[in-house]
N, C-alpha and C positions, 0 to 999 in steps of 0.2 A: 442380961445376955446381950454382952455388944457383938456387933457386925465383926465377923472373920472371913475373910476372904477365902479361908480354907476350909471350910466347914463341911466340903463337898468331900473332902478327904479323908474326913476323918467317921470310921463306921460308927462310932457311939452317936456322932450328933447327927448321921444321916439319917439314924433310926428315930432320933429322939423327933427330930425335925419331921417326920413320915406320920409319926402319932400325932401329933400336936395337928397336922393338916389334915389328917385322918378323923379326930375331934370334931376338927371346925366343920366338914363338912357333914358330918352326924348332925352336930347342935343346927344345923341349918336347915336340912331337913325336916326336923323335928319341929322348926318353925314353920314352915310349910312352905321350905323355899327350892325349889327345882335347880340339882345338880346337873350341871352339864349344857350341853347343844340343845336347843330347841329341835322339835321334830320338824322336821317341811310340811307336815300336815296341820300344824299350829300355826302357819302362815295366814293372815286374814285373805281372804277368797282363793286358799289353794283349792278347794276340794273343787268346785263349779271349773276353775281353769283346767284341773286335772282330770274332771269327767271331759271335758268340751275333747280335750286333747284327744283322751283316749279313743272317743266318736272318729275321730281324724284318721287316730293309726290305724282301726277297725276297719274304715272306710279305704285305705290303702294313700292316703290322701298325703302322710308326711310318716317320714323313718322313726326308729326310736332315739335316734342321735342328736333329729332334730326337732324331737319332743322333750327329750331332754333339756336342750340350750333353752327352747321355748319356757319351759316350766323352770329357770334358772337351775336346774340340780344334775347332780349325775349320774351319769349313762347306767351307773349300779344301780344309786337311789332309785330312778325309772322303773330298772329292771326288776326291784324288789317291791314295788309298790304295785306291778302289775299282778306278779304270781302272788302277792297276798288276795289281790281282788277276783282273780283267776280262783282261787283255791281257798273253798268255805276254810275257818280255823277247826281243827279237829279237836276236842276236848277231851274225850275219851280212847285211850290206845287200842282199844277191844276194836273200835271203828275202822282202823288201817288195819290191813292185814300182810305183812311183807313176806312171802317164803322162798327162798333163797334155796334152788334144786341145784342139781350137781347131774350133769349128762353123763353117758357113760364114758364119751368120748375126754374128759375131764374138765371140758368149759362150766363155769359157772352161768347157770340165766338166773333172771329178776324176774318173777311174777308179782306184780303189785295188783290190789286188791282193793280198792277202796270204797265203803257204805256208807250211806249217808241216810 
């Protein structure tokens, strides 16, 4: 199979082209090879910089914008690493309980429920 310039064009070998890549990253995993982005928490000394920080934000001490920069990642990453620490992981559904009322006036409210 030589090099075509056109091969983006043409749907049989984009498919064929999608399995064959699709393949290799199977057979890599299956060697025990990690697909994708490392996580920021796979950082050597994230965890220690990223409690020190979080003492900081608690303390009122620096923003999340600029615990962000500090911690190289972004303002997301931040934001999603805090509410995972903020909020034990729920394992079982039975433990949340969400009920979704209806007033009579027609507005929808949220009563959230949560056991731990």
């Amino acid at each position: 199979m030589g090099w075509d310039g056109d091969w983006y064009k043409d749907d049989a070998k984009k498919s064929i082209h999608g399995q064959l890549v699709q393949a290799g990253m199977e057979r890599a995993r299956q060697q025990g090879k990690r697909i994708g982005r490392p996580s920021v928490t796979e950082r050597d000394g994230f965890s220690q910089r990223f409690m020190a920080v979080v003492d900081r934000l608690e303390q009122g001490g620096i923003s999340r914008r600029q615990a962000a920069r500090e911690l190289a990642i972004g303002y997301a990453t931040l934001k999603r690493l805090l509410d995972a620490r903020l909020w034990p992981s729920i394992e079982n559904e039975q433990e949340m309980l969400v009920a979704i009322t209806t007033c009579g006036d027609g507005n929808v409210y949220d009563d959230i429920l949560v056991t731990y």
